[in-house]
C-alpha positions as CSV (number, residue, x, y, z in Angstrom):
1,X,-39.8,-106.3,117.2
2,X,-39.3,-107.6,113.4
3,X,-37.6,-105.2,111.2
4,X,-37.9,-104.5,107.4
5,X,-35.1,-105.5,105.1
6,X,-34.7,-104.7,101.4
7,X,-32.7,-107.6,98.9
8,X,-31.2,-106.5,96.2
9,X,-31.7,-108.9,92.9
10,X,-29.3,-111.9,92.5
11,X,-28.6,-114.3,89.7
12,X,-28.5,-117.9,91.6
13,X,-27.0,-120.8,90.2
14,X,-29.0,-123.9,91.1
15,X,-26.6,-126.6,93.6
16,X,-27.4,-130.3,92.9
17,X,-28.8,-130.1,96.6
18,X,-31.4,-128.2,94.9
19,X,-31.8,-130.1,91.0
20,X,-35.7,-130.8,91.1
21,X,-36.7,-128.6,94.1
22,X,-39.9,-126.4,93.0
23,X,-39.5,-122.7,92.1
24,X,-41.8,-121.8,95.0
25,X,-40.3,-123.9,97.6
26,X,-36.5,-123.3,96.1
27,X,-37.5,-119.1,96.5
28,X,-39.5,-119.3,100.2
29,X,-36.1,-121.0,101.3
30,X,-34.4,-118.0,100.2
31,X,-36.7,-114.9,100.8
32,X,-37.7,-116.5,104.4
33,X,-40.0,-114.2,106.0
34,X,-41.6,-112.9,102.2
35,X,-45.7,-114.2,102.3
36,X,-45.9,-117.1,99.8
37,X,-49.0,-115.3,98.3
38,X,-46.1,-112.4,97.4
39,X,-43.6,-115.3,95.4
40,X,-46.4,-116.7,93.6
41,X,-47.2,-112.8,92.2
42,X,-43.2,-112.4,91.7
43,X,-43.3,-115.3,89.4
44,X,-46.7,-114.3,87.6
45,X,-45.5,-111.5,86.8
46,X,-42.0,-112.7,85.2
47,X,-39.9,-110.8,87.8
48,X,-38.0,-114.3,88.7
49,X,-36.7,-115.8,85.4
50,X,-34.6,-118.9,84.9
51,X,-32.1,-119.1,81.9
52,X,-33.4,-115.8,81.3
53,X,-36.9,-117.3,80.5
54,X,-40.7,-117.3,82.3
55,X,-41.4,-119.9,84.5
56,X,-44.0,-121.3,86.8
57,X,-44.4,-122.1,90.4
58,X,-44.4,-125.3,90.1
59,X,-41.3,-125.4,87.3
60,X,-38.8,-128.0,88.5
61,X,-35.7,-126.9,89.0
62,X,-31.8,-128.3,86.9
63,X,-28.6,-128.1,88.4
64,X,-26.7,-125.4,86.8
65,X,-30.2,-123.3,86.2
66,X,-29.7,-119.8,86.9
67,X,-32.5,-118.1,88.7
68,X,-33.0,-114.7,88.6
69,X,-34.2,-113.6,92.4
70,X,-36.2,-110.1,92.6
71,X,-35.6,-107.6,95.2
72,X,-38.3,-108.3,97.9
73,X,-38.6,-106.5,101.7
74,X,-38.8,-108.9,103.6
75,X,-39.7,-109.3,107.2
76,X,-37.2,-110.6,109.5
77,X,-38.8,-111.7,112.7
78,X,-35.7,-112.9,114.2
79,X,-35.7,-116.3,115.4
80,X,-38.8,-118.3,114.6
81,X,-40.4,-119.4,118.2
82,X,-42.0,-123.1,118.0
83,X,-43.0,-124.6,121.3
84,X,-41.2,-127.6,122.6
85,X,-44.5,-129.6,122.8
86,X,-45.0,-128.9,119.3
87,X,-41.2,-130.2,118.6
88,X,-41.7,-133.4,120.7
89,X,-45.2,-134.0,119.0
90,X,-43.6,-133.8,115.7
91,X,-40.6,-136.3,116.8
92,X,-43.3,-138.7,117.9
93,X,-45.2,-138.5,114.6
94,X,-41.9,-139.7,113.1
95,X,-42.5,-142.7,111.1
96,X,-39.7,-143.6,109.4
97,X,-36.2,-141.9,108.6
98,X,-32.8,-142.9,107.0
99,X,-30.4,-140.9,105.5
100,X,-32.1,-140.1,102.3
101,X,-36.0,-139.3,103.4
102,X,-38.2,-139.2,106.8
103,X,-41.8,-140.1,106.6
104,X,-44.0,-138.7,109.3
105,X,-47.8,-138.8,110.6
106,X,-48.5,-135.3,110.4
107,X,-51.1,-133.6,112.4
108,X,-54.4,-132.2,111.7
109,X,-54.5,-128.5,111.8
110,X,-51.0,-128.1,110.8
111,X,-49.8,-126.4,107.6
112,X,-46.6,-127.6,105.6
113,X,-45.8,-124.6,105.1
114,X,-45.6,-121.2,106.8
115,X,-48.0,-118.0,105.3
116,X,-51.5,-117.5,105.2
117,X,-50.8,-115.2,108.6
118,X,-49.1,-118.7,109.6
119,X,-45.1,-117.6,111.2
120,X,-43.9,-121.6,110.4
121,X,-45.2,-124.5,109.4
122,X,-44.6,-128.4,109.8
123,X,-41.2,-128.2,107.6
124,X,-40.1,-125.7,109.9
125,X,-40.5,-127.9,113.2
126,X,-38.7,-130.7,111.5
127,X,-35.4,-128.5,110.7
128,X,-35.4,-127.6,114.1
129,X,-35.4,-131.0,115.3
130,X,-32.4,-131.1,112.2
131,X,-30.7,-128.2,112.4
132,X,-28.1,-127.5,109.9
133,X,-29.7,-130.4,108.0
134,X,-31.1,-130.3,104.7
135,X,-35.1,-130.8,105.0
136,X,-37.6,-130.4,101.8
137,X,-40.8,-131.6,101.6
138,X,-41.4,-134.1,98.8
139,X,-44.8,-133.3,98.6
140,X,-47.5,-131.6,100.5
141,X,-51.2,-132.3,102.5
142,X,-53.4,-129.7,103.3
143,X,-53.8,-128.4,106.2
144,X,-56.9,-130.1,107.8
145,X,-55.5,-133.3,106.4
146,X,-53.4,-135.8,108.0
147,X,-51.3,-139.0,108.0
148,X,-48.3,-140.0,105.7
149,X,-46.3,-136.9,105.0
150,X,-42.4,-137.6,103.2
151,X,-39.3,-135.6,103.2
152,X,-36.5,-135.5,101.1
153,X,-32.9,-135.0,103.2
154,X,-30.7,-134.2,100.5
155,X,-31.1,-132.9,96.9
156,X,-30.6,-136.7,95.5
157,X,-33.4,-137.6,97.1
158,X,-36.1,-134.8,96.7
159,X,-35.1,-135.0,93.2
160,X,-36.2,-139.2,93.0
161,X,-39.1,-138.6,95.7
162,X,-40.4,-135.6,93.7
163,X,-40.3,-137.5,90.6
164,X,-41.5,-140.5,91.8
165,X,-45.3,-138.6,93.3
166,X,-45.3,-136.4,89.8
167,X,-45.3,-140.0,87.6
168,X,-47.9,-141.6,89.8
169,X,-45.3,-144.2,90.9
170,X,-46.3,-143.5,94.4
171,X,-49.6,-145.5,95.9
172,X,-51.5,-143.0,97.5
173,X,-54.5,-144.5,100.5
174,X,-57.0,-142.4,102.5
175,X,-59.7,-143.0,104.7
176,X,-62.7,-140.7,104.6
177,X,-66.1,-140.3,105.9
178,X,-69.0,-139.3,103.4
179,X,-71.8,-137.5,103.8
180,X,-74.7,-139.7,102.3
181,X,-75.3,-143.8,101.4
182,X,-72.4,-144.8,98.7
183,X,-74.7,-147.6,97.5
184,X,-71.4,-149.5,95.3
185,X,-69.1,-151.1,96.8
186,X,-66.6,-149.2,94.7
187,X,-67.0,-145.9,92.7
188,X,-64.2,-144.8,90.4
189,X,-63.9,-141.0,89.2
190,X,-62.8,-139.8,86.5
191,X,-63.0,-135.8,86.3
192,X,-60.8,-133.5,85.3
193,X,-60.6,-130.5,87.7
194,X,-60.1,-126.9,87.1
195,X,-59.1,-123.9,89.3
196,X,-61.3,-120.7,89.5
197,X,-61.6,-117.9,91.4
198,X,-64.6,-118.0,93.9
199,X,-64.8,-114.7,95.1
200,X,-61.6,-113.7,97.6
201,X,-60.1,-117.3,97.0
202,X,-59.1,-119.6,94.7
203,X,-61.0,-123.2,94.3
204,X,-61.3,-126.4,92.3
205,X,-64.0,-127.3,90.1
206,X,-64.5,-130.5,87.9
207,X,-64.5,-128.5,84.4
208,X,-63.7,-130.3,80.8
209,X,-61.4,-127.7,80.5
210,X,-59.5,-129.1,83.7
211,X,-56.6,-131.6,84.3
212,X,-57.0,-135.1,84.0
213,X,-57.8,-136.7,88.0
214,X,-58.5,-140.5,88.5
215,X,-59.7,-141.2,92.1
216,X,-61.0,-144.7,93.3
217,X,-63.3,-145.2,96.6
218,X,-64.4,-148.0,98.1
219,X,-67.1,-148.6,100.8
220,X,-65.4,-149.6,104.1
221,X,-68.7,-149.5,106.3
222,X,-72.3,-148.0,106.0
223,X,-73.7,-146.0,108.6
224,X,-77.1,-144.3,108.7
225,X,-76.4,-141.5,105.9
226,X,-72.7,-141.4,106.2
227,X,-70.3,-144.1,104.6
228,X,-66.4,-145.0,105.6
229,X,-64.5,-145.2,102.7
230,X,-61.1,-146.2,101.8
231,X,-59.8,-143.9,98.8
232,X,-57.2,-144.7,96.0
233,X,-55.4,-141.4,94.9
234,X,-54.2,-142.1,91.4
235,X,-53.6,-138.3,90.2
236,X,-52.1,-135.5,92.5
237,X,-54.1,-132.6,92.1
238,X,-55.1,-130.0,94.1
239,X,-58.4,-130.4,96.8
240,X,-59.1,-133.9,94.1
241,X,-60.5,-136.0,96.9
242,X,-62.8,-133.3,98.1
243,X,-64.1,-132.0,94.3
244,X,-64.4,-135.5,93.5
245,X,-66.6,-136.9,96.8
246,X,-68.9,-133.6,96.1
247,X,-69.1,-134.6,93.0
248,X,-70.8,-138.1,93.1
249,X,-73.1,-136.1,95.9
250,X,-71.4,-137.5,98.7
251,X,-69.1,-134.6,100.2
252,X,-66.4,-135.4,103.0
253,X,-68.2,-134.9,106.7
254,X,-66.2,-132.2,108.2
255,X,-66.0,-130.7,105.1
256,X,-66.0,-126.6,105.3
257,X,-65.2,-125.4,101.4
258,X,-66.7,-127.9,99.4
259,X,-70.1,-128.4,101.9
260,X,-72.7,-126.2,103.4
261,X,-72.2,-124.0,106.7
262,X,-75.1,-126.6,107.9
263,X,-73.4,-129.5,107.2
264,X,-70.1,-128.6,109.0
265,X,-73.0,-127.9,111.9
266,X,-74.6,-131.0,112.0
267,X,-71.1,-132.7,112.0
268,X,-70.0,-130.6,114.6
269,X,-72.8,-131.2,116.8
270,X,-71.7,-135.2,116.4
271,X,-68.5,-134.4,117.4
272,X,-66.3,-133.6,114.3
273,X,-64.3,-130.6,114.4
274,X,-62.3,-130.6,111.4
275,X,-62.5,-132.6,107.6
276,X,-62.7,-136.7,107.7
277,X,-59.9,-137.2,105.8
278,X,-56.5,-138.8,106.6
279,X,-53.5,-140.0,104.3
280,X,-53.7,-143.5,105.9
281,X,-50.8,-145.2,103.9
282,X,-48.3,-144.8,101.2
283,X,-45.9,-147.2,98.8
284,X,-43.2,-146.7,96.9
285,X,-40.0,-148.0,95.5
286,X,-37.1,-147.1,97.4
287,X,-34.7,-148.2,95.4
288,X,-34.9,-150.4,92.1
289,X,-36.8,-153.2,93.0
290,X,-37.1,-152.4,96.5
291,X,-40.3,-151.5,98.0
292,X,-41.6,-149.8,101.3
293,X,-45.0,-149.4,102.7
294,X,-45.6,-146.6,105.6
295,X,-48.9,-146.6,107.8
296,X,-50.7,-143.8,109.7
297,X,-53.6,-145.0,112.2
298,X,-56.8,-143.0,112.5
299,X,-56.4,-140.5,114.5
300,X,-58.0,-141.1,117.9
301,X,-60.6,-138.2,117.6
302,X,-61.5,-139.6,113.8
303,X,-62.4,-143.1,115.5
304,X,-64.1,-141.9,118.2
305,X,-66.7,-139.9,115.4
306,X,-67.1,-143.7,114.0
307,X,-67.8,-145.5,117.2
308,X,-70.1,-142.6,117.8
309,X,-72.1,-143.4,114.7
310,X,-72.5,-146.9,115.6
311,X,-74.2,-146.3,118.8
């Protein structure tokens, strides 16, 4: 049975493990069991302060920063329970790993983070399979999306990694499937995007008033009213690759927030279950000068919705 525990409010000081962590993910570490939705309203509402000042979620973290940590009750579940299939699907997936940053194929279906009625996510499993290790993500995918996922495994390196994906320094590849004829051979977007509130939730919206978001894609194949598509992720924000393929009237197949309820049916009925979208491949400098490329594969039940659609 979980029981209820109240914190009292505490004045951190911010380790160099932790110089350029994110607010959000620096107070989740430390409130484990809190909802994320609840952080994100502690910070809105200027109850966690650093140097005595407001801040974001998204505010980077500086060594010797002093956070100011609310009380919160917080559940404690007691041990968090992740199957041993899970853990040995997640070892598989691994890529890639040294002593500074892993990079892993993560799964479809699988959120980074637990919340959302989720008790873990995918960072979760990996400090399992690390225990006592330091384990941060470096960035994030959504949950329907896979392929190249990388995580920092000491403060060092989240604080290079993080800025590296932040200044665009990282090449970012997907492969998608869209819903409609791309007639170009390429198709470059240029559309700053905007969050609103859509009813209960939160979505993205290309809006003038939005930040600036460059993304690139190019035809792969043509099928009868769907196209393959590589796509060239030159900004970072939020949902850009699905805003931006609705926007040139070609949303991703699969797609469930940015489509209709009869789209997701007619790409159900052909055998897709979830959004075409995977984070194929990723480069960046590891060190000056010194350059690394990691690959994800399709998915097998991506490829077999593309053999299906050449029959």
């Amino acid at each position: 049975m979980s029981t209820s525990n109240k914190t009292s409010v505490q004045l951190v000081k911010v380790s160099a493990d932790h110089d350029g962590q994110r607010l959000d993910n620096f107070l989740s570490a430390r409130l484990k069991g809190l909802p994320r939705a609840a952080v994100y309203r502690m910070i809105r509402t200027g109850q966690v302060r650093i140097n005595g000042g407001r801040c974001k979620p998204f505010t980077r973290l500086c060594e010797g920063d002093q956070v100011r940590v609310p009380p919160a009750r917080i559940r404690e579940p007691g041990k968090i329970l992740i199957s041993a299939p899970v853990c040995s699907q997640i070892r598989d997936s691994i890529l890639f790993k040294n002593n500074d940053f892993l990079v892993l194929d993560k799964p479809s279906g699988m959120a980074v983070h637990a919340g959302s009625g989720l008790p873990w996510g995918l960072i979760d499993v990996v400090r399992q399979l690390h225990p006592g290790e330091y384990c941060e993500l470096a960035h994030r995918l959504d949950r329907e999306t896979s392929g190249c996922l990388v995580l920092a495994r000491n403060g060092k390196a989240l604080q290079r990694l993080s800025g590296l994906f932040r200044e665009g320094r990282v090449q970012k590849f997907y492969l998608c499937l869209l819903a409609g004829e791309m007639k170009e051979s390429m198709i470059e977007v240029d559309a700053p995007l905007l969050k609103v509130q859509a009813g209960a939730e939160r979505q993205i919206e290309v809006n003038p008033a939005g930040k600036a978001a460059l993304t690139r894609f190019r035809r792969l194949q043509a099928y009868c009213a769907a196209t393959y598509a590589e796509v060239e992720l030159l900004s970072g924000r939020t949902h850009q690759i699905r805003v931006h393929a609705r926007h040139i009237g070609l949303p991703l197949a699969g797609e469930s927030r940015y489509a209709s309820k009869e789209s997701v049916k007619q790409w159900k009925k052909r055998g897709l279950h979830r959004v075409f979208l995977h984070a194929q491949r990723l480069s960046f400098e590891i060190s000056p000068g010194e350059k690394m490329e990691f690959n994800a594969p399709l998915p097998p039940n991506l490829k077999a919705v593309l053999d299906h659609l050449e029959d």
